[in-house]
PLY file of the C-alpha trace (Angstrom):
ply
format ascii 1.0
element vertex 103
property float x
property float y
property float z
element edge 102
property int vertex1
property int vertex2
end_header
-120.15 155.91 -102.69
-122.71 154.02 -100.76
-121.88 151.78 -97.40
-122.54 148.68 -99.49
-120.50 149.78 -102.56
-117.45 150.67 -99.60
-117.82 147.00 -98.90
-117.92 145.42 -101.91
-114.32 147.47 -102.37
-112.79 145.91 -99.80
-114.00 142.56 -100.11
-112.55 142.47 -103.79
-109.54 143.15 -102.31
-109.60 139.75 -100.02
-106.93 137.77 -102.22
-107.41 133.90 -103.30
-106.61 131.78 -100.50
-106.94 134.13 -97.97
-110.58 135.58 -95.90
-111.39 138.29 -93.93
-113.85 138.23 -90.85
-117.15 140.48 -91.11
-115.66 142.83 -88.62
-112.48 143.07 -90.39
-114.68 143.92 -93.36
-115.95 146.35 -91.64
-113.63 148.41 -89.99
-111.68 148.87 -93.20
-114.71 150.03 -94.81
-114.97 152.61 -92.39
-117.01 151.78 -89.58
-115.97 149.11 -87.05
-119.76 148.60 -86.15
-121.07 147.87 -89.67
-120.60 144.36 -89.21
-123.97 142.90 -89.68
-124.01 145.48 -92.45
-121.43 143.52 -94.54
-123.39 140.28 -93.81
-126.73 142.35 -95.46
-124.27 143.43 -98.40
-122.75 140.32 -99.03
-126.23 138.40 -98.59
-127.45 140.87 -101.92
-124.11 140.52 -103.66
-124.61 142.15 -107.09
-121.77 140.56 -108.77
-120.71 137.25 -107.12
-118.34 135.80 -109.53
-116.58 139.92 -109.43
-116.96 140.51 -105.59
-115.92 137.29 -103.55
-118.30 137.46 -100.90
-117.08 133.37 -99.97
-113.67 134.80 -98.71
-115.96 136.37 -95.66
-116.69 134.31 -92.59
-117.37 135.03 -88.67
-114.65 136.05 -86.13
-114.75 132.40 -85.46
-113.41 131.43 -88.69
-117.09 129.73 -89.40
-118.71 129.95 -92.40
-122.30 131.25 -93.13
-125.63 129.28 -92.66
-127.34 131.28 -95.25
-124.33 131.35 -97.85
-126.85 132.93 -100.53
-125.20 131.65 -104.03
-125.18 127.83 -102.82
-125.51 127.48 -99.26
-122.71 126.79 -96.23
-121.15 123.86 -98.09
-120.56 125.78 -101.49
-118.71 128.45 -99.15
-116.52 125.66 -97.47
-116.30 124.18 -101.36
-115.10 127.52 -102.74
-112.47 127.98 -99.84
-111.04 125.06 -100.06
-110.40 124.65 -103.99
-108.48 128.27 -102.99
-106.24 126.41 -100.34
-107.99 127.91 -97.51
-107.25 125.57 -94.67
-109.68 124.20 -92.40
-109.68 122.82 -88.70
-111.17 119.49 -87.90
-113.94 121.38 -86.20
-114.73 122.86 -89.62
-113.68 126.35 -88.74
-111.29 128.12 -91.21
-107.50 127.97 -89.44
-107.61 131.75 -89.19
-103.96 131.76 -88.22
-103.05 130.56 -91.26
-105.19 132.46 -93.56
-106.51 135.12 -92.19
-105.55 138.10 -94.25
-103.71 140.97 -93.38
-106.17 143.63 -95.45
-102.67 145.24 -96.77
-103.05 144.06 -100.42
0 1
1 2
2 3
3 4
4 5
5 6
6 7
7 8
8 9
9 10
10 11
11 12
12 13
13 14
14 15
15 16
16 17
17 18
18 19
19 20
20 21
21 22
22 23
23 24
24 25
25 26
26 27
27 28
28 29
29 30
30 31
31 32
32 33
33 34
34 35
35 36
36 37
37 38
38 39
39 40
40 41
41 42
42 43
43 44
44 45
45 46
46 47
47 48
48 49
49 50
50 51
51 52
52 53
53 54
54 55
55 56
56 57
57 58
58 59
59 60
60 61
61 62
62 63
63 64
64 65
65 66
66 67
67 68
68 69
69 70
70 71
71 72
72 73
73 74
74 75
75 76
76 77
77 78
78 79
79 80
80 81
81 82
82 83
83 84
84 85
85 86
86 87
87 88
88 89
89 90
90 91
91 92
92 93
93 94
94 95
95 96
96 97
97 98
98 99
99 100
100 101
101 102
């Protein structure tokens, strides 16, 4: 199993209405310091309507710049019709849906 396909696991395990931070991704996937790496895998998702790469944003609860199926307002778009909830500063309420990478 590649480092990319180790993502992609865990990322399809992010459920809907719920996201995970980069770093988060990472560290389940086995390295704690691969989290640029998931940004790279997500950025050349094979299969984006089977691996939710949307459900990823920053430790800051931001979402990406270079969202690569639609841009940073399809992201925010995608979230939100899942009931992700978002601050007025535009940043994902990570206290509230943050998830817990259990299920």
């Amino acid at each position: 199993m590649t480092v990319f396909d180790k993502i992609y696991a865990v990322v399809r395990r992010i459920p809907r209405g719920k996201v995970a931070t980069y770093g988060q991704v990472a560290l389940l996937a086995g390295n704690p310091r691969w989290a640029r790496v998931v940004g790279y895998a997500l950025h050349v998702n094979p299969a984006p309507g089977e691996i939710p790469c949307h459900r990823v944003v920053n430790r800051d609860g931001r979402t990406a710049k270079a969202f690569a199926f639609g841009g940073e307002d399809m992201q925010r778009l995608l979230l939100t019709q899942e009931g992700v909830v978002f601050r007025a500063d535009g940043t994902v309420d990570l206290a509230a849906c943050l998830w817990d990478g259990a299920s």
